[in-house]
N, C-alpha and C positions, 0 to 999 in steps of 0.2 A: 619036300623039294622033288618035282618030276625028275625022272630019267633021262630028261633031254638039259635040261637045266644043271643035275649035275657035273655030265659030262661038258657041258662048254663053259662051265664054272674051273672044272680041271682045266680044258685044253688053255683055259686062259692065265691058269697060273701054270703052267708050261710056258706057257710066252712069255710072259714077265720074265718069268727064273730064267729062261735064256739071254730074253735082253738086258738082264742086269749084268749077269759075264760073261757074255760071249765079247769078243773084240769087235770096233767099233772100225768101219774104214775113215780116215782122215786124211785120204789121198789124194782127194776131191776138193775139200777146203778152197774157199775161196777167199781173196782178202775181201776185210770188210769195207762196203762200197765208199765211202770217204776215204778210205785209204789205197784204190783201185789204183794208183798211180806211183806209189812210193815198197820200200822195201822194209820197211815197219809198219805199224800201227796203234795206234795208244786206244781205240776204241773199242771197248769191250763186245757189244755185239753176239754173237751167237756163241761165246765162249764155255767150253765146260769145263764150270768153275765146280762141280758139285766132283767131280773124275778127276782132276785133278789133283782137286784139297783130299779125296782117297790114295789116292798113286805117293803122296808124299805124307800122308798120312803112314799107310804102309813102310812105305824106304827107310819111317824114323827120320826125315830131313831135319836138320836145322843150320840155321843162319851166323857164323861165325862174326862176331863185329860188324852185324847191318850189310855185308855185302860176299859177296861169292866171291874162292879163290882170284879170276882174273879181275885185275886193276882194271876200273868203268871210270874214270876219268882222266881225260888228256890237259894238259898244261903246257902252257907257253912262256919260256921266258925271256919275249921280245916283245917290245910294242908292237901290234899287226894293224896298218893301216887299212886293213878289209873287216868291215862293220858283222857281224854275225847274229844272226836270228837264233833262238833259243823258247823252247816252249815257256810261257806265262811261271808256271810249275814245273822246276826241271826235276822232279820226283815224282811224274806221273812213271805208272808202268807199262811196260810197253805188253799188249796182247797176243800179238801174232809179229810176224818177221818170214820172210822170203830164205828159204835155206840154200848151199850154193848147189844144190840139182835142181832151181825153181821150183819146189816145195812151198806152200805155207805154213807155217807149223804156228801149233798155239803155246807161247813160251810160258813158264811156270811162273803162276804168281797165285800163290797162297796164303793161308793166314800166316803160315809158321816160314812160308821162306818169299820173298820176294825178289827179283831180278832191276835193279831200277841202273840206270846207264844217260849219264848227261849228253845229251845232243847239241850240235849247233852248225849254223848252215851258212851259205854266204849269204848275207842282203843281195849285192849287185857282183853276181861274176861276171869276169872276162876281165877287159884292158882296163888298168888305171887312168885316165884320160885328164884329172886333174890333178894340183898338186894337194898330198893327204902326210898326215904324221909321220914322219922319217922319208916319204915318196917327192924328189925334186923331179917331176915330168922331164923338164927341159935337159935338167943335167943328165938325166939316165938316156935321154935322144940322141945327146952328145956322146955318148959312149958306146950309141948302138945297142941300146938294151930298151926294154919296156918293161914293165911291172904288170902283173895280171893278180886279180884274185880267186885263187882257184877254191874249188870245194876240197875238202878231203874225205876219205870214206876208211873206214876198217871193216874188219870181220869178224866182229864179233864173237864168242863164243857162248849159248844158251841154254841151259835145261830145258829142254821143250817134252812134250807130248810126245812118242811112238806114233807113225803113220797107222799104227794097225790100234792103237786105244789103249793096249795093257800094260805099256811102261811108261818111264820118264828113260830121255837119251840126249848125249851134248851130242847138237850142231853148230856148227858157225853160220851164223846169219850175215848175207850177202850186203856190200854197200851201206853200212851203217853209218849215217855222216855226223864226224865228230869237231871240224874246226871248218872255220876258213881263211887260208894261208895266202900269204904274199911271196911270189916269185917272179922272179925275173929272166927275160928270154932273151937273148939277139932279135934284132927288128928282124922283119921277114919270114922268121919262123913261125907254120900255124901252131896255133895254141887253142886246146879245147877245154877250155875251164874247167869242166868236170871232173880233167884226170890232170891236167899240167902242174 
């Protein structure tokens, strides 16, 4: 081996061995473009899945009864006359999630622990405008009320990625939407579906 070939034989596993530990910035993340509009995303994407499955490798993670301390499903017990969307699979996992400083963060989903959180969204927000299951239009007119179907959102809390690459850290992820509810306003009041 020439003397020139050695040397950039080493200088190259100097680079290596640095980029395997040195910290990684993730402060830059961007969501991934199908999800460019919303504050999750189930699309895996440019995910480091290999940094990860190490980081909880490392910590010794494991999965208590299929799900992490906080309760990941909402329940209702009323009929809700507001129709709800819900993915195909509601046991897909979710990738990445908008943290509450506008962060994207890539939330932990490994072999040995996974994160999975039932969603559902409204079909049609805003005014009830017909009569629907327990909603009489006419009668609620008469009392000076209207019916809207609003979204509802939580905040989740996630095991995600360190912006900097060399740990796992909970955040609460922003606007995570979990039902969609029926409420009722005095006519004349605006109402923004999103939050009423």
């Amino acid at each position: 081996m020439s003397p020139n070939a050695a040397v950039l034989f080493y200088i190259l596993g100097i680079i290596i061995a640095l980029s395997c530990c040195s910290p990684r910035n993730f402060k830059s993340v961007k969501m991934h473009p199908k999800c460019a509009s919303k504050t999750f995303c189930f699309e895996r994407g440019n995910y480091p899945a290999q940094l990860i499955e190490d980081l909880v490798n490392k910590a010794n993670l494991t999965q208590i009864d299929g799900d992490i301390p906080e309760h990941r499903q909402t329940s209702h017990s009323i009929v809700d006359p507001c129709e709800t969307s819900r993915p195909a699979n509601n046991t897909i996992p979710i990738y990445q999630v908008i943290d509450l400083h506008n962060n994207v963060r890539y939330v932990v989903q490994a072999t040995r622990f996974k994160q999975i959180i039932h969603l559902a969204w409204c079909k049609n927000k805003g005014e009830i405008t017909r009569n629907r299951a327990y909603v009489n239009v006419s009668q609620l007119e008469a009392l000076n009320y209207k019916a809207y179907c609003c979204q509802s959102y939580t905040n989740y809390r996630f095991l995600v990625l360190s912006l900097d690459g060399t740990r796992l850290e909970s955040v609460k992820a922003r606007r995570i939407p979990v039902s969609c509810r029926c409420k009722m306003h005095p006519i004349g009041e605006v109402i923004n579906p999103d939050y009423c």
